[in-house]
C-alpha positions as a Python dict, from the first residue, in 0.01 Angstrom:
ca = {
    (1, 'X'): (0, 0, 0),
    (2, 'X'): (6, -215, -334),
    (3, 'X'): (63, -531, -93),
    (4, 'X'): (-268, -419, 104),
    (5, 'X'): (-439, -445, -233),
    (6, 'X'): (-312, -716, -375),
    (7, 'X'): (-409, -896, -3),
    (8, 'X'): (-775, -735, -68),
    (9, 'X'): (-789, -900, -424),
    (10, 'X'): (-691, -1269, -297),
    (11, 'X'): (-959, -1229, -23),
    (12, 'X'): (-1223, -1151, -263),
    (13, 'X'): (-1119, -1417, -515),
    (14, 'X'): (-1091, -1681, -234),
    (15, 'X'): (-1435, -1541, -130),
    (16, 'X'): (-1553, -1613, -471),
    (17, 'X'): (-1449, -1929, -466),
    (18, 'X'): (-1622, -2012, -140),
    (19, 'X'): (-1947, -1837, -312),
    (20, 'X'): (-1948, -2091, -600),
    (21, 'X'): (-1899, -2380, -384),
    (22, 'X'): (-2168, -2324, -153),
    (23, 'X'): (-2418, -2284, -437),
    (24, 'X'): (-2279, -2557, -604),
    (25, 'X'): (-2338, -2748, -240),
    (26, 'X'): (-2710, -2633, -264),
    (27, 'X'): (-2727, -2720, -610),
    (28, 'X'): (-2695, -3087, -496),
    (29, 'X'): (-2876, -2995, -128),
    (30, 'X'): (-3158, -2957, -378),
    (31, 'X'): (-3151, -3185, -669),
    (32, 'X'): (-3053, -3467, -455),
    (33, 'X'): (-3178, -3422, -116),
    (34, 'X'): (-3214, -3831, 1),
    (35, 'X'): (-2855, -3889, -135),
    (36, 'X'): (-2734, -3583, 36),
    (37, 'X'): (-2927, -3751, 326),
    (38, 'X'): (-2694, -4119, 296),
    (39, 'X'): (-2421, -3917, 224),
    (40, 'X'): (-2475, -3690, 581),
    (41, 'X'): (-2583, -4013, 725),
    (42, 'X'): (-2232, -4265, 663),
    (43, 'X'): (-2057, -3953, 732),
    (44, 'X'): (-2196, -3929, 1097),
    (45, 'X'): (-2205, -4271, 1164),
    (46, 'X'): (-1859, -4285, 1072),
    (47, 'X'): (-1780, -3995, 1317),
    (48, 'X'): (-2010, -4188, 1600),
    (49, 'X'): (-1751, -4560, 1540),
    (50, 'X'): (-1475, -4340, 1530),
    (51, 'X'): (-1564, -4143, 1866),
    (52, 'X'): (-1705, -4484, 2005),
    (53, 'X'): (-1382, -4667, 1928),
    (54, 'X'): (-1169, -4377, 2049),
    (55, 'X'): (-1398, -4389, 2377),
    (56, 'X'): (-1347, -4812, 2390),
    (57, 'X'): (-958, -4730, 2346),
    (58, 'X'): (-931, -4467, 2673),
    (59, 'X'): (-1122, -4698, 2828),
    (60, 'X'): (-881, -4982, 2767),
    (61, 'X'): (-583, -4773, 2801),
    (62, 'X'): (-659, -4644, 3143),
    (63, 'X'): (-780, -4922, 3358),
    (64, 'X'): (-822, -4732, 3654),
    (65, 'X'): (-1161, -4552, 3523),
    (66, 'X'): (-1468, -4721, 3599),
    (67, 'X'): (-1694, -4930, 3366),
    (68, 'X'): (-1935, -4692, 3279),
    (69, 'X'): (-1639, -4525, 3036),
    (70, 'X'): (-1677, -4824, 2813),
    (71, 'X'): (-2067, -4799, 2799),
    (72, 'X'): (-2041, -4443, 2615),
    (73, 'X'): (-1760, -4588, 2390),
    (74, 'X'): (-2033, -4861, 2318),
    (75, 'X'): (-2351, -4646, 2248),
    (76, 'X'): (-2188, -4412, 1975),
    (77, 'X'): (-1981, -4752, 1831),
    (78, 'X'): (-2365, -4924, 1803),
    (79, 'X'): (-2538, -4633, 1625),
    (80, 'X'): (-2237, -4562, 1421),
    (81, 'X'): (-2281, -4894, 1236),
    (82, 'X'): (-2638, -4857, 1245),
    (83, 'X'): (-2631, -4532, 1039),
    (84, 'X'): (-2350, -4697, 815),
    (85, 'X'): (-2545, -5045, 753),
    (86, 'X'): (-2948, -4840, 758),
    (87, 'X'): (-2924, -4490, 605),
    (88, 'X'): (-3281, -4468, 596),
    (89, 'X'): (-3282, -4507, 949),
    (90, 'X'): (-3135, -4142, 1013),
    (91, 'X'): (-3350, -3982, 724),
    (92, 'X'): (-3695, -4102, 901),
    (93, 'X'): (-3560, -4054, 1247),
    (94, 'X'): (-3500, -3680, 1221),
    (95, 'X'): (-3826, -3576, 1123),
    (96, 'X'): (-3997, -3792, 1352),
    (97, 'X'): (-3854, -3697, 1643),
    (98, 'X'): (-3932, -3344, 1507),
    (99, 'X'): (-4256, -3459, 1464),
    (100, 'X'): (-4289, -3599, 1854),
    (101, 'X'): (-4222, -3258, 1999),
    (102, 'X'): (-4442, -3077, 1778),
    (103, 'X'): (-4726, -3301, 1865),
    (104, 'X'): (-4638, -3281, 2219),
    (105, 'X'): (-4587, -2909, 2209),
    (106, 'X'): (-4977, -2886, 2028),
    (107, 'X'): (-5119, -3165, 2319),
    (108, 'X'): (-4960, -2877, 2573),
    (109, 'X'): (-5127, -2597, 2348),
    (110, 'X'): (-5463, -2704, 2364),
    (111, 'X'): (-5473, -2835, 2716),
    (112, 'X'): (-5328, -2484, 2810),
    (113, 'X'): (-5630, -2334, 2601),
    (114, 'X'): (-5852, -2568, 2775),
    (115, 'X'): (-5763, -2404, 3085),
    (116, 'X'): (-5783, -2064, 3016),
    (117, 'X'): (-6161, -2151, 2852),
    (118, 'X'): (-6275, -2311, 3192),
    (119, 'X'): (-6124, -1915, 3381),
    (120, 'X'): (-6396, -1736, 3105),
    (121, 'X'): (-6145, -1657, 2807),
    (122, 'X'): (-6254, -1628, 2461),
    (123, 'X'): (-5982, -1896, 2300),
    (124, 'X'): (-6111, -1991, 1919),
    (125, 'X'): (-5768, -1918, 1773),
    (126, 'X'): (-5586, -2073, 2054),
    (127, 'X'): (-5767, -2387, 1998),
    (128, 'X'): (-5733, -2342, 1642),
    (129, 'X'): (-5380, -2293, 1683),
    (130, 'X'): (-5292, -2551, 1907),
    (131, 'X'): (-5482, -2822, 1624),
    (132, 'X'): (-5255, -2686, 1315),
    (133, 'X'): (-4981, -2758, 1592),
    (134, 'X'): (-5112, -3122, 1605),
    (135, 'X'): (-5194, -3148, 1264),
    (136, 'X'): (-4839, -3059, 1191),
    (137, 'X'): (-4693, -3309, 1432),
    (138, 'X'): (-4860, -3621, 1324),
    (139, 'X'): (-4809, -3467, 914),
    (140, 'X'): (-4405, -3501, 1020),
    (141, 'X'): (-4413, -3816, 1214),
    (142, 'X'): (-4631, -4006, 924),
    (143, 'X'): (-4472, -3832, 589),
    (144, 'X'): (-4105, -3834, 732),
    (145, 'X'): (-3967, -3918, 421),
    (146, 'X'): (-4122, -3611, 200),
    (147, 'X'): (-4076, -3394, 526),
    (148, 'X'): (-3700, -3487, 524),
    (149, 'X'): (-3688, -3421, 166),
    (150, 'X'): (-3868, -3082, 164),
    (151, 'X'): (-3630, -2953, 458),
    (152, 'X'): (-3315, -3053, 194),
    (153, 'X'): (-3436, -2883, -88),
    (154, 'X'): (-3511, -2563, 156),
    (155, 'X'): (-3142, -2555, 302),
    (156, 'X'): (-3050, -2602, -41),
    (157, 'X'): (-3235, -2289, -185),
    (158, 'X'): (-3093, -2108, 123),
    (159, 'X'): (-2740, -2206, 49),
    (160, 'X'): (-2723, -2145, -322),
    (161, 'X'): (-2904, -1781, -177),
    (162, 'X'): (-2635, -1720, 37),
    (163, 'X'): (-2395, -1798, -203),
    (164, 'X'): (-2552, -1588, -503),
    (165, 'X'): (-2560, -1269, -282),
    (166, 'X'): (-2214, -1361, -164),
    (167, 'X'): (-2072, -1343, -533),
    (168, 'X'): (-2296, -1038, -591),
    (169, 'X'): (-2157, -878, -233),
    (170, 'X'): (-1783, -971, -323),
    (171, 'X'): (-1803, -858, -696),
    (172, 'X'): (-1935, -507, -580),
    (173, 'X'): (-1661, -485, -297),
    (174, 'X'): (-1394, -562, -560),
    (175, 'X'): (-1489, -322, -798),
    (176, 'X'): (-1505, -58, -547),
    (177, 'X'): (-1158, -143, -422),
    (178, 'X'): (-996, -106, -813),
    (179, 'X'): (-1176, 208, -817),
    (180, 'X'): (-1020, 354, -503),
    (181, 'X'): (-682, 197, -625),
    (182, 'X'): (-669, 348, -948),
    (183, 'X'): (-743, 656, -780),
    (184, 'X'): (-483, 607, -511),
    (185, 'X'): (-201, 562, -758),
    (186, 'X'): (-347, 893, -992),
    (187, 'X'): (-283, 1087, -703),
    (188, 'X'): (30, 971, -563),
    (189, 'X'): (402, 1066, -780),
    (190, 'X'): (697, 941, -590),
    (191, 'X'): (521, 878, -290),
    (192, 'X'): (382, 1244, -264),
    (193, 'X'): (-3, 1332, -305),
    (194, 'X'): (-19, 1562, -620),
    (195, 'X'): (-216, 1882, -465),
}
């Protein structure tokens, strides 16, 4: 039984650990959300050459495959060294292409409440709706940069969140396991319960 507990306390304490990491990791998430951004950014575009070169490789190792093997070797080789040499690139292109399908998705809104006016429905908040929905859209595609940074700084508070109640969670949980340990070793002489 002492081994279970002692296997209970290294749990929590690497759990611990983990907690003050991850709000250490929103820490910067939120203090430094554009070079978390480059940072995210070389890292993927390093992932995207090394896919893209590991794609070019099969398809010069195996010259029985067909051409079009090379072409997606090329296309993740070509963005990976676009993220690498234009960080920036990444940071705006997120949010735009959020941006895109939120406008589209308010165009497809309102032409939906368009329709259901010309049938004789009462749609005010539909078409108010579906504007806030375009508003929205063009807000992302033309502030990317502030939108990219706000949406850091969020999954930064949410982070250092999670880990705060984590540490909170974990210190409870260990405390209640010492408790029910020193009680497990009052009550047991020589391996028999006391009555």
């Amino acid at each position: 039984m002492y081994n279970f507990f002692r296997r209970i306390y290294s749990i929590y304490t690497n759990a611990i650990i983990m907690a003050i990491i991850s709000c250490l990791f929103g820490a910067v998430l939120l203090f430094f959300p554009i070079g978390s951004m480059t940072v995210l950014s070389v890292a993927i575009g390093a992932l995207l050459i090394f896919a893209g070169c590991t794609l070019m490789g099969n398809y010069f190792l195996n010259q029985a495959t067909a051409g079009a093997i090379s072409i997606f070797g090329i296309i993740p080789l070509i963005f990976g060294i676009l993220l690498i040499a234009n960080p920036a690139m990444f940071i705006d292109f997120v949010p735009t292409m959020f941006g895109i399908y939120v406008l589209f998705a308010g165009i497809d809104e309102l032409s939906n409440a368009s329709r259901a006016r010309s049938l004789g429905y009462r749609v005010g908040l539909s078409y108010l709706l579906a504007c806030s929905t375009i508003i929205v859209g063009l807000g992302c595609i033309i502030f990317s940069w502030f939108v990219a940074k706000l949406a850091i700084r969020i999954v930064g508070i949410s982070i250092i969140y999670k880990g705060i109640t984590r540490l909170i969670y974990d210190r409870n949980m260990r405390k209640k396991a010492t408790k029910f340990y020193e009680e497990y070793n009052s009550d047991v002489i020589d391996g028999k319960f006391r009555n």
